[in-house]
KOLTI-201900 format. One record per atom (N, C-alpha, C): x, y, z. Coordinates in steps of 0.05 Angstrom, whole numbers, plus 5000, padded with zeros to 4 digits. Layout:
<recs>
XYZ...
</recs>
This chain:
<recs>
731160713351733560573345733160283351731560163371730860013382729959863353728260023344726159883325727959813302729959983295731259793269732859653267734159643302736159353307733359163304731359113316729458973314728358863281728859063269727959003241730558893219732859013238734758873217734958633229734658623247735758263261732358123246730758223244728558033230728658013191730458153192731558153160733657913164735357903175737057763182735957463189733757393206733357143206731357093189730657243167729557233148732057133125733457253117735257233105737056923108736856853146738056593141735456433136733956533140731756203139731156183110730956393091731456363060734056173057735756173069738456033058737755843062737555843088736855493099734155323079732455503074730455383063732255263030733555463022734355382990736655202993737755183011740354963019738954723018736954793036735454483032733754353017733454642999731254452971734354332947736554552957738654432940739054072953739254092973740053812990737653612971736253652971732853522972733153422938733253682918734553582894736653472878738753482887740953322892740552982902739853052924738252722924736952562914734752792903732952712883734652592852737252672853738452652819740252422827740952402860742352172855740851952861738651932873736051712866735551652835734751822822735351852791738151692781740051782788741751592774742851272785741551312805742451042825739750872805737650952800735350812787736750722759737950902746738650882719741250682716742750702742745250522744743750192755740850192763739849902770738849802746737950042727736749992698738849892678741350012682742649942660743749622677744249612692745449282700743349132697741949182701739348932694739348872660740149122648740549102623742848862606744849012625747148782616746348482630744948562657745748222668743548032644741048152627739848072612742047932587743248112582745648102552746647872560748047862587748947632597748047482611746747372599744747142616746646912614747446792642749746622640748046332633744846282638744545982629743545962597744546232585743646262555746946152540748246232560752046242548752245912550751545782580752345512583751045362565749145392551747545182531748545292500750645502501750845602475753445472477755345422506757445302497756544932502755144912510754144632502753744452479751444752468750844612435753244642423755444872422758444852405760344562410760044482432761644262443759544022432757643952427756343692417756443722392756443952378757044052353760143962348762543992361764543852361765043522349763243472388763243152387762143002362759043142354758942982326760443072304761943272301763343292271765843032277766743052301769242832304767542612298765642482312764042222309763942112270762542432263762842292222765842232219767242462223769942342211771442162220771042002243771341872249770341672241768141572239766641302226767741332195767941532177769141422158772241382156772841412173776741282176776540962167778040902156778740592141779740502167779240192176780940122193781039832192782839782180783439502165784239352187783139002191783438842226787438752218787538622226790238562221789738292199788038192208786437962191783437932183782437812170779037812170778737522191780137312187779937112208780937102233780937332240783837432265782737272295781037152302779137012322780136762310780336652293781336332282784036362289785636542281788536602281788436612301788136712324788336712358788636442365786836292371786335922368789235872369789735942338791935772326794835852335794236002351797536192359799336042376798835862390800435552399802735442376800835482350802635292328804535532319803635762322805836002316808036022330807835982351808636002378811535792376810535522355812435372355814535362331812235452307814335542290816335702287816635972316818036172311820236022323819335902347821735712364823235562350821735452327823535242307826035342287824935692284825935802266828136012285828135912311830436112321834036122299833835812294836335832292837435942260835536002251836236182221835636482220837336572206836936902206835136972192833037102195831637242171832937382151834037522154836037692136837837442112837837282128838937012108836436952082834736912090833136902072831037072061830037292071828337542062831337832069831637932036832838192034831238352015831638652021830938822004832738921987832538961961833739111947833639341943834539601950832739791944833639851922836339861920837339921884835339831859834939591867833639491847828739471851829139631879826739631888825139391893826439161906824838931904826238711919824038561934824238341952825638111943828337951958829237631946827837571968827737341968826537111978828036891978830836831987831836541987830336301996829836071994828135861990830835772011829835632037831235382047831035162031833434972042834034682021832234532037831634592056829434402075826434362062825434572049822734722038821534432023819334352033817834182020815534342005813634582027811534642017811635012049810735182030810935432045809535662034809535852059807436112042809636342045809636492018810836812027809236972028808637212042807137342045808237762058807637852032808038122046805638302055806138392079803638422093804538732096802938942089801939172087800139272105801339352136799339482161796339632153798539832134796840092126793939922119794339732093792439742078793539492068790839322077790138932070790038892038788939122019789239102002790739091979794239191993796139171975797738921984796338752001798338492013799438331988800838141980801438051961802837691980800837581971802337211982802337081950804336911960804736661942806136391955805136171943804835981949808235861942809535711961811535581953811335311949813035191948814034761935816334781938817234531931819834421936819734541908819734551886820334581862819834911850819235011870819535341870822235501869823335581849825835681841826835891864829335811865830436061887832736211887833336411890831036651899828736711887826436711900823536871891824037141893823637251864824037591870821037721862820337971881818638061880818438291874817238601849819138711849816438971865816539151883815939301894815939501890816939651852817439851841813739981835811439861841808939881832808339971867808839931887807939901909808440161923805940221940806840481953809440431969810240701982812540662012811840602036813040652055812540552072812640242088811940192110812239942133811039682111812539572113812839302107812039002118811238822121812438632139812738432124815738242115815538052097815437812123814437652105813337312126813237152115815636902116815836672104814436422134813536302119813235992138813735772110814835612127814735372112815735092126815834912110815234622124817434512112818934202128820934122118819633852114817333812125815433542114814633382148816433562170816533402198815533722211816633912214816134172225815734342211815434602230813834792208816235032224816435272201818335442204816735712201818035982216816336162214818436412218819036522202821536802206819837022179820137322206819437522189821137732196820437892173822838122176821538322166822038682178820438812159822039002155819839072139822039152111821439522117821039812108821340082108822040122071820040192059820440262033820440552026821440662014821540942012820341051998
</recs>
């Protein structure tokens, strides 16, 4: 009797040391799969951190941004940009004598002598009785090329009408000067054409 408690208790630590043995090749493989995927989870981020290579992104938004700067740069250099004058450095100089003609011309209204018509689409020009010799001049911000001057005299009929029905819309600036033979006069007024 002796002998088969003896033999079952050696079945028995037989029986656990099989367990223990396959617990631990389970332990052992299991480890083994999460080494395996811990490898495959270092594989795949190296993958993406490749995809995203951040000093491939910074020079891709670099070249888009100088790619910017020069498309603005062309369209920019061909924008028209008319000076206010072509002699506008001579005209500076001379801005003393401007300076005095507007002073001379405080005491008359512009509106007295430069009106718009719009009914009839077009600039008077009353002539002072003072007027020996003078310039009219409508001056066009936008564009130097639609300016329009003419020369006045004492013998220049008045009102000078000008008619504006040919002329784009828009900012205006009408500008009389003229001379009474002792001073010089300078009143402008601007005009909004539609």
């Amino acid at each position: 009797m002796s002998d088969e408690r003896v033999s079952d208790e050696r079945v028995s630590e037989c029986s656990s040391l099989s367990l223990i043995i396959h617990h631990s090749s389970l332990i052992i493989h299991h480890s083994s799969l999460i080494t395996h995927h811990s490898s495959l989870i270092t594989h795949h981020s190296s993958l993406i951190i490749q995809l995203m290579n951040w000093g491939k992104s910074i020079v891709l938004v670099f070249i888009v941004f100088a790619g910017f700067i020069g498309t603005m740069v062309v369209l920019m250099s061909r924008e028209r940009i008319d000076l206010v004058r072509d002699d506008y450095y001579q005209d500076e100089i001379a801005y003393q004598q401007q300076i005095d003609r507007v002073a001379n011309s405080r005491r008359f209204d512009p509106e007295a002598y430069i009106q718009y018509r719009s009914d009839r689409r077009q600039v008077e020009i009353t002539l002072p009785d003072s007027l020996q010799q003078g310039t009219f001049t409508l001056y066009r911000p936008a564009d130097r090329q639609q300016d329009i001057q003419q020369e006045l005299t004492a013998v220049t009929p008045s009102p000078v009408v000008m008619s504006m029905k040919q002329k784009p819309g828009g900012l205006w600036r009408a500008k009389l000067t003229w001379s009474d033979g002792q001073r010089e006069y300078y009143t402008e007024r601007e005009l909004t054409l539609p």
